[in-house]
N, C-alpha and C positions, 0 to 999 in steps of 0.2 A: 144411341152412341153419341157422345159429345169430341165432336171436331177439334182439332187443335190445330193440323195442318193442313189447307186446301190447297191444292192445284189446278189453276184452271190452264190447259191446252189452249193458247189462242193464237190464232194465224189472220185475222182483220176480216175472216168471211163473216157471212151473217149469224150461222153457226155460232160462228165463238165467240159473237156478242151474246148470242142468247146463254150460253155459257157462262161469261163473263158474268150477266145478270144473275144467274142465279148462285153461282160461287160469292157473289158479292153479300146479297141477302143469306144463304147461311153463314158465311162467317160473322155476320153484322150478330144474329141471332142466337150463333156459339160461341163469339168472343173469336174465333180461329184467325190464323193468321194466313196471309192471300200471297201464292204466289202465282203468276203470270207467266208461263214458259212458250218461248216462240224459238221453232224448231226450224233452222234455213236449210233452204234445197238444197239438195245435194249435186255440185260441181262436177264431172269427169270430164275428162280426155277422151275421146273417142276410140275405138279399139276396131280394126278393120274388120268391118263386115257385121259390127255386133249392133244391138240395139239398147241404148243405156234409158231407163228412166233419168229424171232430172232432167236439169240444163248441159247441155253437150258445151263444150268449148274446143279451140281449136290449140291453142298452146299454154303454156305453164302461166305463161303472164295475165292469158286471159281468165285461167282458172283464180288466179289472185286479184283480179279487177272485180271478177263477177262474185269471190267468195266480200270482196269490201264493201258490194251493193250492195248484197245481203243482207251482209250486219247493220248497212244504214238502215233499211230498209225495214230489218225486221226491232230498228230502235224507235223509229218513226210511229209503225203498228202499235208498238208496245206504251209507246208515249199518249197513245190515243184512246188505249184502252184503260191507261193509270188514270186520265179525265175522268172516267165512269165508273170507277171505285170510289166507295164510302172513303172520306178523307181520318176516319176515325178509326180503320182497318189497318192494322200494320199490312202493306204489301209491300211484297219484292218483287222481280223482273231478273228473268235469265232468258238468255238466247244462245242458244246450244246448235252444233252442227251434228246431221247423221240424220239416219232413218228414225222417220217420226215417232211408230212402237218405239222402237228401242229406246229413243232418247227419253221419251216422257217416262216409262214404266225405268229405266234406269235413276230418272232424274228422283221419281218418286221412291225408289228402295232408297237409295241413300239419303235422302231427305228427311227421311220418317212421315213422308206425307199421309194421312187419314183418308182421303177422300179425293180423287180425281174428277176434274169437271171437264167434260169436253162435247163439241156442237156433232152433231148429227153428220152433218153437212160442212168440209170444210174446201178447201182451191184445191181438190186434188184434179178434179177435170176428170178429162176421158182417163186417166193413170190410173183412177179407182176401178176401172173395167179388168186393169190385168194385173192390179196390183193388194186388190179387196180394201176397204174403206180403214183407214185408220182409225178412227171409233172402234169397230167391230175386230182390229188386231188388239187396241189398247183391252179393250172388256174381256178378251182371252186370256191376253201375257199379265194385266195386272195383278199384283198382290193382295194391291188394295180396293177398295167398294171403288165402284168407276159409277160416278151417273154422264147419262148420255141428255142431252139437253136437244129437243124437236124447238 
């Protein structure tokens, strides 16, 4: 099958560099074109008594401080990963907020993406214990062929 749209998943763990390397080398080899998706954590307000994944915050304002770190943050990662793309690669860069499935496998239906690349191993932490590995949601909910990069 000849590639035309890749997605690589990257969050600046080691994972997503190995990712990044290999999305880089197929699109180099099918002409496809690269994009780069960095998914920011998810912000709440805490709710009495509950247990929230993500970053908890204390008020509105702080939820707006900490969704602006984010985007720096995740402009920063993204800036470091466009370094180690083939400069002869059309790539693009989005940074999307929401739960990571959903965003990537969303970002890819609409996209008309061919092919998702994502690392093995990405910053979930201990969250991967109660929340199952993002890799392993994306290879379920995708439409499209996922490779998973060790």
């Amino acid at each position: 099958m000849l590639y035309t749209k890749i997605l690589v998943a990257f969050d600046g763990s080691e994972g997503s560099y190995t990712a990044l390397h290999n999305g880089n080398e197929i699109a180099r080899h099918t002409g496809a074109e690269l994009t780069l998706l960095y998914v920011t954590n998810e912000i709440v307000l805490p709710l009495y008594g509950g247990v929230h994944p993500g970053r908890v915050a204390s008020s509105a304002v702080e939820v707006r401080e900490a969704e602006i770190l984010e985007q720096s943050h995740g402009e920063e990662i993204l800036n470091r990963a466009l370094g180690r793309v083939d400069h002869q690669i059309k790539t693009t860069t989005a940074i999307l907020h929401g739960d990571p499935t959903t965003t990537i496998c969303g970002y890819a239906d609409s996209h008309n993406i061919d092919l998702i690349v994502i690392g093995n191993r990405g910053h979930s932490g201990f969250k991967k214990l109660f929340l199952g590995s993002v890799s392993q949601k994306v290879v379920s909910n995708a439409h499209q062929p996922v490779l998973v990069s060790k």
